[in-house]
C-alpha positions in Angstrom: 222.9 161.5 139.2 219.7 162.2 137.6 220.1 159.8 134.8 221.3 156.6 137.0 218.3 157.7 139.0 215.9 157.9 136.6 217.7 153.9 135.4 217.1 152.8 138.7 213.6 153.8 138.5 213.2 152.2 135.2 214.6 148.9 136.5 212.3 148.9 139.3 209.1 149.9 137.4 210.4 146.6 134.8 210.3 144.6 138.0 207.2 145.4 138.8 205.4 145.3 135.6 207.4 142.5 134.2 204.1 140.8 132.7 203.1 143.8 130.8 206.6 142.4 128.9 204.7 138.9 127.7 201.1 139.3 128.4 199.7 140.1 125.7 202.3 138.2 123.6 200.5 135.3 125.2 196.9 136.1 125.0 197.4 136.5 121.1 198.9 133.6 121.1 196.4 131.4 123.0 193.3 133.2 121.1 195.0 132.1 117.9 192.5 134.7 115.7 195.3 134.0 112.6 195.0 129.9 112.8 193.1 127.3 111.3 189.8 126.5 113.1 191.4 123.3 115.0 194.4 124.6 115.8 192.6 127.5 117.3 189.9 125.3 118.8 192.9 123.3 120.6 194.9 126.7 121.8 191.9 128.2 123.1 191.0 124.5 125.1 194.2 123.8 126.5 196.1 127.1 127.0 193.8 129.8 127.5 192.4 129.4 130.7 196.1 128.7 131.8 197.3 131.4 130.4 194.7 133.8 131.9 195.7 132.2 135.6 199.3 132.3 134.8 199.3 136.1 133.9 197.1 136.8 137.2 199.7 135.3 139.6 202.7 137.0 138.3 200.2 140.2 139.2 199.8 139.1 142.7 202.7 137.8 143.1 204.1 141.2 142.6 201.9 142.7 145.1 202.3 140.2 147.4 206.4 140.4 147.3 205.8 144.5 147.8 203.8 143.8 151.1 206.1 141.1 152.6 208.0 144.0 154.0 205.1 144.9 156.2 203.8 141.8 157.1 203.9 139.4 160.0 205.4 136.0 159.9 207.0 136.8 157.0 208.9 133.0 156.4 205.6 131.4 156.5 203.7 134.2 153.5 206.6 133.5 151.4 206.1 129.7 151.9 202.4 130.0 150.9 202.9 132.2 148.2 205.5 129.4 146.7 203.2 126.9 147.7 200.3 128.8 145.7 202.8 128.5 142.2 203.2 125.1 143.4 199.1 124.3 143.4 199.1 126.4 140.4 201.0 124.4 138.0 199.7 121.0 139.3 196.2 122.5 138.7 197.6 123.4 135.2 198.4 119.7 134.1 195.3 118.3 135.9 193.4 120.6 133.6 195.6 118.8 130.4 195.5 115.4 131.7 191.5 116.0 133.0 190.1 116.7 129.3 192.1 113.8 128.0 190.4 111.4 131.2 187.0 113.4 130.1 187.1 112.2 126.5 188.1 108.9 127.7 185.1 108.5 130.0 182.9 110.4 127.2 183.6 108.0 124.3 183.2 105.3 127.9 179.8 106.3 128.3 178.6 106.8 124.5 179.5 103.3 124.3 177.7 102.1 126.7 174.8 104.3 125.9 174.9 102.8 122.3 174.8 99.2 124.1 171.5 100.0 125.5 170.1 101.4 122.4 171.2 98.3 120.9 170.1 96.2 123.5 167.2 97.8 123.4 166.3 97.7 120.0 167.2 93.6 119.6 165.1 93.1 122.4 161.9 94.4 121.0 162.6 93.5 117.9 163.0 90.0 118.8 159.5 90.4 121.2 158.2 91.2 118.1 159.0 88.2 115.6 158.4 85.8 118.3 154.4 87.3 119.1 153.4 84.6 116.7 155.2 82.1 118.3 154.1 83.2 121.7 150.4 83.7 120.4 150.8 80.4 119.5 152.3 78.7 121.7 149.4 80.1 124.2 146.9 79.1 122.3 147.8 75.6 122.2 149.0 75.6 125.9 144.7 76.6 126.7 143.5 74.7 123.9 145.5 71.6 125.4 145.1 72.5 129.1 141.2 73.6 128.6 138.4 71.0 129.5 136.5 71.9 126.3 137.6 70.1 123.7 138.3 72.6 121.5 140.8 70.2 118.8 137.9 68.5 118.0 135.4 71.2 117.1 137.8 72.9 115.1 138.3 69.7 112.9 134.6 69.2 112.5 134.4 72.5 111.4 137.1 72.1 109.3 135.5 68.6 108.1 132.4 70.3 107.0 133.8 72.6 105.3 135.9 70.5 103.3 132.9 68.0 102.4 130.6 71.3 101.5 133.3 72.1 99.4 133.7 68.8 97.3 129.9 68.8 97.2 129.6 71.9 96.2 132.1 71.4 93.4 130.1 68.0 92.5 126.4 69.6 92.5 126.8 73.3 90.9 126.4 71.9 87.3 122.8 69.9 88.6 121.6 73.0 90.3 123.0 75.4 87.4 121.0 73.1 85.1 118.0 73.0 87.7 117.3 76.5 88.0 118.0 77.4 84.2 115.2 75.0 83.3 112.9 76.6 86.1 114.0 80.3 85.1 114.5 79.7 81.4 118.0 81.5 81.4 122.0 80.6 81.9 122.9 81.3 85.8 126.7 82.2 86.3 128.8 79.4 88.7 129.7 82.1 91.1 126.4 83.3 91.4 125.4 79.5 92.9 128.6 78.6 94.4 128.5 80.7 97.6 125.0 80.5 98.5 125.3 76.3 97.9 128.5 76.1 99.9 126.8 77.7 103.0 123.5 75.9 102.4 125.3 72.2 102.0 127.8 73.2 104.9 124.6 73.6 107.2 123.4 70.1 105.5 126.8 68.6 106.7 126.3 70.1 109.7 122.9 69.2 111.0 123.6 65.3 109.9 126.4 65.3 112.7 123.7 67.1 114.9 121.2 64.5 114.0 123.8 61.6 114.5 124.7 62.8 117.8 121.3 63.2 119.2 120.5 59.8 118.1 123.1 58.3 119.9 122.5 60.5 123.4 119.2 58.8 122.7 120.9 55.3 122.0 122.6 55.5 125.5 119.8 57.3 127.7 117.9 53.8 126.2 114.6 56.1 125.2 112.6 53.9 122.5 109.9 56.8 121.4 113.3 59.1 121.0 115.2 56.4 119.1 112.3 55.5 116.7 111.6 59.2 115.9 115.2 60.4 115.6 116.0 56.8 113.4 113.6 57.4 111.7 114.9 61.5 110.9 118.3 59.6 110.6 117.5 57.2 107.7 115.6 60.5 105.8 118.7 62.5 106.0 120.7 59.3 104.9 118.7 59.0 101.8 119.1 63.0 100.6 122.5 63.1 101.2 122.8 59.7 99.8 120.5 60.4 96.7 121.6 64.2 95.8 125.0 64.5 97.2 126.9 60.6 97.6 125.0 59.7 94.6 126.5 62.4 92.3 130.1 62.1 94.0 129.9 58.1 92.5 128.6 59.3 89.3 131.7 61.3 88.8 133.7 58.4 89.5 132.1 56.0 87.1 134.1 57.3 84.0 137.4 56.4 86.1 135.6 52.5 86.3 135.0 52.6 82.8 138.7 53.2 82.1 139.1 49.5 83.5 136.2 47.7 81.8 134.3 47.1 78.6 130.5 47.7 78.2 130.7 48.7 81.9 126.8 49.8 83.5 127.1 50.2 87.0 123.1 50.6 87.4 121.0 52.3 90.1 121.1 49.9 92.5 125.1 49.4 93.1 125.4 53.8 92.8 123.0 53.8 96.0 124.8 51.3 97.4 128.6 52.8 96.6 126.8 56.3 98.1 125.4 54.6 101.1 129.0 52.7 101.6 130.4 56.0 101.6 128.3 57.5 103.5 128.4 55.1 106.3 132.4 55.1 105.9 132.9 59.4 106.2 130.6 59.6 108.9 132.2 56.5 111.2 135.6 57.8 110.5 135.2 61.4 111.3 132.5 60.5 113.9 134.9 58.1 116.0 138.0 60.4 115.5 136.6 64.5 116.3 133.1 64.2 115.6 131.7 62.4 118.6 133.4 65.4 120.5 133.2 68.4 118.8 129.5 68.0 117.8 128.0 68.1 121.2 130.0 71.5 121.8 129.1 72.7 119.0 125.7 71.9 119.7 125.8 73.6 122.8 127.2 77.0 122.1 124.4 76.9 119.2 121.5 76.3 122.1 123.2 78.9 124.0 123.6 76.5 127.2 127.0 77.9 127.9 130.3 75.7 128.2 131.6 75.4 131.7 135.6 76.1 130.9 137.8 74.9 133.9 140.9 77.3 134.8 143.9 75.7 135.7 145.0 76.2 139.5 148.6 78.4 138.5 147.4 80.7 135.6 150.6 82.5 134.4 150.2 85.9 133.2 150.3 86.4 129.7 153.3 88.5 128.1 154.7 89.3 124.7 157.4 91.1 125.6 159.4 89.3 128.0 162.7 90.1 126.4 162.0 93.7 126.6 161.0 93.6 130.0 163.7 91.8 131.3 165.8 94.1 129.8 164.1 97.4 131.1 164.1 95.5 135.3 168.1 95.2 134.6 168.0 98.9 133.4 166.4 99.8 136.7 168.5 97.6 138.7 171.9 99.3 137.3 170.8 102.6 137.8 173.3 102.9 140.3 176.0 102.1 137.8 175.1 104.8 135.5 174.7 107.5 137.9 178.3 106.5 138.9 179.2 107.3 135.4 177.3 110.1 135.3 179.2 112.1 138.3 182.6 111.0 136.9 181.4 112.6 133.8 180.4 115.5 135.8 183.4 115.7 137.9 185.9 114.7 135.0 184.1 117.9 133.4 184.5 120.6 135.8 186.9 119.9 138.3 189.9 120.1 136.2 188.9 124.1 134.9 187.5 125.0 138.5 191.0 123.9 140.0 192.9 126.9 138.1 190.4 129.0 138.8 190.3 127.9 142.7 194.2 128.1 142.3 194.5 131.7 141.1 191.7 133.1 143.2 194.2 131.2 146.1 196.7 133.8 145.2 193.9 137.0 145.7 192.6 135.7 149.0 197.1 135.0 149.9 197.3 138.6 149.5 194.7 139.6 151.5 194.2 137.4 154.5 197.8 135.6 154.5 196.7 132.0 153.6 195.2 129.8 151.3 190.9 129.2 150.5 191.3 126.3 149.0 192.8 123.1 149.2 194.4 121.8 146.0 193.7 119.3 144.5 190.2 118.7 144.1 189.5 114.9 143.7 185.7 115.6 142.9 183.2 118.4 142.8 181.8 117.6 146.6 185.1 118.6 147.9 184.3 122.1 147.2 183.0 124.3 150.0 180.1 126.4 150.5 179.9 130.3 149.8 179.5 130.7 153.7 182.0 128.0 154.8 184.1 129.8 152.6 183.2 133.2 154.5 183.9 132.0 157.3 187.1 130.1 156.8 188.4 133.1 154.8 187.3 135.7 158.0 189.1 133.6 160.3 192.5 134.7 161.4 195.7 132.0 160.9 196.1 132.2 164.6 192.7 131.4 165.5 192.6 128.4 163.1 195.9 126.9 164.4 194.7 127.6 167.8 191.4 125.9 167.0 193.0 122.8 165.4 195.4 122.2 168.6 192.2 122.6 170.5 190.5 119.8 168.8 193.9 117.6 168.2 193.5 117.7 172.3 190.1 117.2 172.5 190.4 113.8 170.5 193.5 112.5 172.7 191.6 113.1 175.6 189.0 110.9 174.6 
């Protein structure tokens, strides 16, 4: 009698502590110390947690069979306790199949968080080649729009400095050989170039000056003005024509000599090629830029100001439209990304928190005789607070059910 006693204690102490038989069989397992790094990583991702819950039930479970001889409504614990394996093991394969969907929306969202980048990028880069465009573009768009004619005193300008720059190129050997005689020694060509250029681009210059005053004179019909600035027009025509025209012919007579024997071309026809010349540059230039530009020009030097008109729908300047677009469309799908942002979230946690809300399903069973959580959780939201947990976990199964027939006949009655 003693021995089959002390077997029938064995058996029923086996029973009881039937997990110490594969526990830590399992936990070994799971931790996977002995594997390689990824097979361990994977073990300790997908089965560990599990495991953990799995072993913690069959505890309870235990308990909870021992008690069911003492309890009340006994048909509906065992129901809930079976129920609570049942939320168990779906919470298990949520947990699988929830980091497989969290990977997916993770490689989702890393995606499209490398489209903006890219976006991004393309868009300022392509801000960025077109500023000269744009720059221009603007600049043209006031220059064509503007009431100052701006075309035109840029190509006198330009016009003066071209003809300063042939005449300079014409006059540096007479000037070289000028001021060598005066000084008595060799001057350098870049030591007279520069300081010629700006003094026969200010010659240039002041002959368009001159030739627009005369005519303001010519139309205004002022005889004393006329005479006197004629008479300062026909002095400036013989000094460019005598030390700048003139010398421009003489370096073309060599090219008539090509064509011609015993060719003298004499003083009177070079003054008269120059003065040709002369009176053909200045009519061209003066009928096509000059007769506009000069008169700004002419202004801004007197410092009498230049009355610019602004056009009536002045649109805002901006070098980066691309970019900017594309940062308003950010803005305007921020909704979108939060969105991805809580499935991320919920994609993240939910799945681990379920076994854990599973198993801790099976301590609160135990205690109060139902369950603290309703499995499964579709997001994190659905998850009480700490008090409303309280409370629902104080509150007695016969108060609840009386309280939800309460309110099922509240809402038929209105």
């Amino acid at each position: 009698m003693p021995v089959q006693s002390n077997n029938v204690l064995q058996v029923i102490l086996s029973i009881l502590f039937f997990p110490l038989y594969f526990q830590d069989v399992f936990v070994r397992f799971c931790w996977g110390a002995q594997d390689p790094f990824w097979i361990l990583l994977l073990k300790r991702l997908f089965l560990l947690l599990p495991v953990f819950a799995f072993i913690g039930a069959c505890w309870i479970t235990m308990a909870a069979l021992l008690t069911t001889i003492v309890r009340h409504k006994r048909e509906r614990f065992f129901v809930s306790l079976v129920l609570s394996w049942w939320d168990l093991g779906k919470a298990v394969f949520s947990f699988w199949g929830g980091i497989f969907r969290f990977l997916l929306y993770l490689a989702y969202a890393l995606l499209g968080f490398i489209k903006i980048i890219l976006i991004s990028l393309w868009s300022i880069i392509k801000d960025i080649i077109f500023i000269p465009f744009r720059l221009l573009f603007y600049a043209g768009r006031n220059v064509v729009g503007s009431s100052v004619p701006w075309i035109a005193v840029f190509l006198t300008l330009f016009w003066c400095i071209i003809e300063a720059s042939i005449f300079t190129y014409v006059m540096t050997p007479v000037v070289i050989d000028t001021f060598s005689n005066i000084t008595g020694t060799q001057l350098a060509e870049n030591a007279i170039r520069i300081p010629l250029f700006i003094f026969l681009f200010f010659i240039v210059l002041g002959s368009y000056a001159v030739l627009s005053t005369f005519l303001d004179q010519a139309k205004q019909k002022n005889i004393s003005s006329i005479v006197g600035i004629g008479v300062i027009e026909i002095i400036v025509l013989f000094v460019e024509v005598v030390f700048l025209y003139r010398e421009f012919v003489d370096s073309l007579v060599p090219w008539f000599a090509q064509y011609s024997e015993n060719f003298d071309l004499g003083v009177f026809w070079t003054l008269a090629i120059s003065c040709f010349v002369w009176f053909g540059i200045r009519s061209l230039s003066w009928f096509l830029f000059a007769a506009y530009g000069t008169p700004t020009l002419l202004k801004i030097i007197q410092g009498k100001g230049i009355a610019v008109q602004k056009p009536h729908q002045e649109r805002q300047i901006s070098f980066f439209d691309n970019t900017a677009h594309f940062f308003q469309q950010f803005k305007a799908d921020a909704d979108w990304i939060q969105q991805k942002g809580d499935q991320l979230l919920n994609a993240l946690v939910v799945p681990p928190l379920q076994i854990v809300a599973s198993a801790l399903n099976f301590i609160i069973l135990l205690v109060t005789s139902k369950h603290l959580f309703e499995i499964p959780f579709s997001r994190l939201k659905d998850i009480k607070s700490s008090s409303d947990l309280i409370e629902q976990a104080t509150t007695s199964p016969d108060k609840e059910e009386s309280k939800k027939s309460s309110d099922y006949n509240e809402n038929l009655q209105s």
